[in-house]
C-alpha positions as CSV (number, residue, x, y, z in Angstrom):
1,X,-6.9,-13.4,-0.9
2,X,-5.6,-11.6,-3.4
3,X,-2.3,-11.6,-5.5
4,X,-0.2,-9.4,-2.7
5,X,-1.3,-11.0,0.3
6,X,-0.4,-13.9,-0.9
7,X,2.8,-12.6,-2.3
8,X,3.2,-10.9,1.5
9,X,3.3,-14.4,2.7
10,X,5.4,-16.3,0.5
11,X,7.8,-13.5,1.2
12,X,8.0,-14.1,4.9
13,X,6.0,-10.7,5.8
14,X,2.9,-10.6,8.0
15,X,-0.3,-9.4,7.7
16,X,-1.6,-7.3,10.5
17,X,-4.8,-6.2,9.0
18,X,-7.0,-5.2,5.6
19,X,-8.7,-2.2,4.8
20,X,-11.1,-2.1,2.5
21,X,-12.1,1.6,2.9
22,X,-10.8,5.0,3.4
23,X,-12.4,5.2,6.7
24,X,-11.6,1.8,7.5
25,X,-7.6,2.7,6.5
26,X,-7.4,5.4,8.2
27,X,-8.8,4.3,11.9
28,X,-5.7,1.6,11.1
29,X,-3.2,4.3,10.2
30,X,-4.1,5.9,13.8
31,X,-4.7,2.7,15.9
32,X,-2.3,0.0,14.4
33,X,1.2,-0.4,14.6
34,X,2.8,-1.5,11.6
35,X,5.8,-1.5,9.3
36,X,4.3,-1.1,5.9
37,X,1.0,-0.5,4.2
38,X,0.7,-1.6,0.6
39,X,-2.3,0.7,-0.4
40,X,-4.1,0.2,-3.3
41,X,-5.0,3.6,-5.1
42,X,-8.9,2.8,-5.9
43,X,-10.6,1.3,-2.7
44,X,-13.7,-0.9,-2.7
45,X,-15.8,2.1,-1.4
46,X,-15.4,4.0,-5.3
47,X,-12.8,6.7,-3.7
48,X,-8.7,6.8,-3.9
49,X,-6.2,6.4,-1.4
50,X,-4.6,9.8,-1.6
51,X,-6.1,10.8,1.9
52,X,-4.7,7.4,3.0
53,X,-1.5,8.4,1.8
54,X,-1.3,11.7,3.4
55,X,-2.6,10.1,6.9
56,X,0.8,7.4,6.6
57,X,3.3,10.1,5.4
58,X,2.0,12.6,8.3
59,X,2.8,9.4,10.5
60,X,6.3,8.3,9.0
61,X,4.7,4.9,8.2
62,X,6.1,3.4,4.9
63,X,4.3,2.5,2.0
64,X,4.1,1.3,-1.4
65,X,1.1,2.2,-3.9
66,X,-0.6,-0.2,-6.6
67,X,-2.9,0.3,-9.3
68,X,-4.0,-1.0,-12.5
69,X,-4.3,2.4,-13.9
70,X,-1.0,3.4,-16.0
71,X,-1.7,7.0,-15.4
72,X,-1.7,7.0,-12.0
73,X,2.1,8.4,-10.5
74,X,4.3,8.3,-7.5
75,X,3.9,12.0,-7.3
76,X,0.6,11.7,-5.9
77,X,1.7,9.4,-3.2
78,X,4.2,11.6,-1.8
79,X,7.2,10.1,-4.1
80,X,6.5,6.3,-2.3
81,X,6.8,3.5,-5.1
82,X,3.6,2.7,-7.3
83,X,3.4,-0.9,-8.7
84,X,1.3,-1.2,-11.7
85,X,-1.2,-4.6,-11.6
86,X,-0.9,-7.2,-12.2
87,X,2.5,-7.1,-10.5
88,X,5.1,-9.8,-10.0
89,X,6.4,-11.1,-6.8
90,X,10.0,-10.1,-7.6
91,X,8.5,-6.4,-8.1
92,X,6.9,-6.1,-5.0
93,X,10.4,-7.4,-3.4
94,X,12.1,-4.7,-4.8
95,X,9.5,-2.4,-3.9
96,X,9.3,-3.6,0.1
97,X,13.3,-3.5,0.0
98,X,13.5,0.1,-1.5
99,X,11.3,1.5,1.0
100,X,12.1,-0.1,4.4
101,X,16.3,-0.1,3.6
């Protein structure tokens, strides 16, 4: 697991599934039911999220973006927050908290 799943847990939030593809992501953007998608930019296939981000924002879902690459910003992810990594839990608290209200 890595550091947000667990994070997801110690914060009290469930995890409905795991993507670790844009095909995989977006079958779960149109089958799943869900409250929020924390969607890493650069997926284990070698491609970025942004289609990913396009699916949930054409489907209202909420989401928060991470990456480890400082150049990366919100403006691609349709002005949703974008944590850098390594983040801290109190970050991605904020973060879940600014976005679901």
């Amino acid at each position: 697991r890595d550091d947000a799943q667990g994070y997801l847990d110690v914060l009290g939030h469930e995890i409905v599934a795991t993507a670790a593809t844009v095909a995989e992501a977006l079958e779960l953007v149109a089958k799943r039911d869900f409250d929020l998608t924390i969607l890493d930019v650069h997926l284990a296939d070698g491609k970025t999220s942004e289609t990913v981000a396009a699916a949930l924002s054409d489907a209202g879902k909420a989401f928060i973006a991470t990456s480890g690459d400082a150049t990366i910003m919100a403006a691609g992810f349709d002005g949703r927050p974008v944590l850098r990594k390594p983040f801290r839990i109190a970050e991605l608290e904020r973060a879940i908290a600014a976005i679901t209200g």
